[in-house]
C-alpha positions as CSV (number, residue, x, y, z in Angstrom):
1,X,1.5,196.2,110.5
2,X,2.3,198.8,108.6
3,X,3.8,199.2,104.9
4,X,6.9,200.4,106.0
5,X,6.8,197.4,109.0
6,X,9.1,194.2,109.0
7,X,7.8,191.6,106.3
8,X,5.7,188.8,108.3
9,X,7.0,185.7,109.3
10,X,5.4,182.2,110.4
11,X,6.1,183.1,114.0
12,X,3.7,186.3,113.9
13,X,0.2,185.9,115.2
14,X,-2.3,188.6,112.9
15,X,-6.2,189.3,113.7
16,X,-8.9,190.5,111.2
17,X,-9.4,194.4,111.2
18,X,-12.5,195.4,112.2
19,X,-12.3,197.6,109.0
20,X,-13.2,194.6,106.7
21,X,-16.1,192.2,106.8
22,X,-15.8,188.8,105.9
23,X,-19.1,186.9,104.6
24,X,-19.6,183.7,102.5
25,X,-22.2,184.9,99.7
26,X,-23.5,181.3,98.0
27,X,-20.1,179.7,97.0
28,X,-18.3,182.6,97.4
29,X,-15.8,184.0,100.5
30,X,-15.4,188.0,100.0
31,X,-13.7,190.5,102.4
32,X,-15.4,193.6,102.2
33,X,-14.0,196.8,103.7
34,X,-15.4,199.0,105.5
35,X,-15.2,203.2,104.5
36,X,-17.1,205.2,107.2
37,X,-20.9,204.6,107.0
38,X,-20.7,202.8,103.6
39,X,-18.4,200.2,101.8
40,X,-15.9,200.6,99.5
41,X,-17.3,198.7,96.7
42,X,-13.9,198.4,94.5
43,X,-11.9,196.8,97.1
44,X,-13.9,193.9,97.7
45,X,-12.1,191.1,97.9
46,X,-13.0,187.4,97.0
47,X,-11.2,184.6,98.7
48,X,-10.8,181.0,97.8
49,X,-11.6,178.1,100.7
50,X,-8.2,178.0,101.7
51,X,-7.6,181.7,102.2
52,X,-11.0,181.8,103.5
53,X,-10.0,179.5,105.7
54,X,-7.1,181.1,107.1
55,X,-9.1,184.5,107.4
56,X,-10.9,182.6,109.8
57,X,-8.3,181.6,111.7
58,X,-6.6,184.6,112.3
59,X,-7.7,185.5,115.4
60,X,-4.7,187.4,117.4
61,X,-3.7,184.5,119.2
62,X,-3.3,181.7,116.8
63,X,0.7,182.3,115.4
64,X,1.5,181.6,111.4
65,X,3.1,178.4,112.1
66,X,0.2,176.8,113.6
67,X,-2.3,177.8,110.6
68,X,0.0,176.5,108.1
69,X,0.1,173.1,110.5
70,X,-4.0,173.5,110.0
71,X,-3.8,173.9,106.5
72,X,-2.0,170.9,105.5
73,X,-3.7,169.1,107.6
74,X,-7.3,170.5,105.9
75,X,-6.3,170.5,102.4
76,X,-3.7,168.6,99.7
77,X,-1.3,171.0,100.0
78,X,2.6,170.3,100.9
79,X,4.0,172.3,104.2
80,X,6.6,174.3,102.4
81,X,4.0,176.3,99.6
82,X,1.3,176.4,102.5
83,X,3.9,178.1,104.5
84,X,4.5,180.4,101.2
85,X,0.8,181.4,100.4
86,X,-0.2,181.8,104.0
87,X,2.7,184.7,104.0
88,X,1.8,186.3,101.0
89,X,-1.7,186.1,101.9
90,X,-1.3,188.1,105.1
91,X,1.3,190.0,103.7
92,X,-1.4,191.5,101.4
93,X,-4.4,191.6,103.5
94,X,-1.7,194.0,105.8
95,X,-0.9,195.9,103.5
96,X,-4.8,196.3,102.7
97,X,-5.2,196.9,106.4
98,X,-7.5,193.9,106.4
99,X,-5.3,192.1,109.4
100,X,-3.3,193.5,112.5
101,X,-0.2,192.3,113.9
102,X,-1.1,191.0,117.3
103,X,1.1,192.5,120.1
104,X,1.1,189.3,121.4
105,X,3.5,188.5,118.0
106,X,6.6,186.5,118.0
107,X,9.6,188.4,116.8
């Protein structure tokens, strides 16, 4: 997805980029991208367990709508703010270039 690409919605499936690494480091998620043959130490990214765990779930085939349905299942969280972080989430980490829109993507 690009920056000047529709805004995502719960219907869109998104993988991680294989620009950015994500590792848990003690009791820490980060996302660290990838520059070349080295890192890019300033845009490291650290995630808390619920965006971790929607980093992990984004895996190309797995749409928006079924995350959030993981989520609240997962953690005390209500449907309608799961559905709200889980697009701002991916809305950032495409704008970062950290996920891809799957082609197989709903509308």
């Amino acid at each position: 997805m690009s920056r000047s690409a529709s805004r995502p919605t719960l219907a869109f499936t998104f993988s991680r980029s294989e620009k950015m690494v994500g590792r848990k480091i003690g009791d820490e998620f980060v996302l660290v991208p990838l520059a070349g043959r080295g890192v890019d130490l300033d845009s490291i990214l650290n995630l808390n367990r619920v965006a971790a765990f929607v980093w992990e779930e984004l895996d190309g085939e797995t749409t928006g709508e079924r995350v959030v349905d993981k989520v609240v299942s997962r953690f005390d969280v209500d449907r309608e703010r799961a559905a709200a972080d889980y697009l701002e989430l991916v809305g950032k980490l495409a704008l970062l270039g950290a996920v891809l829109r799957s082609r197989r993507s709903g509308r």
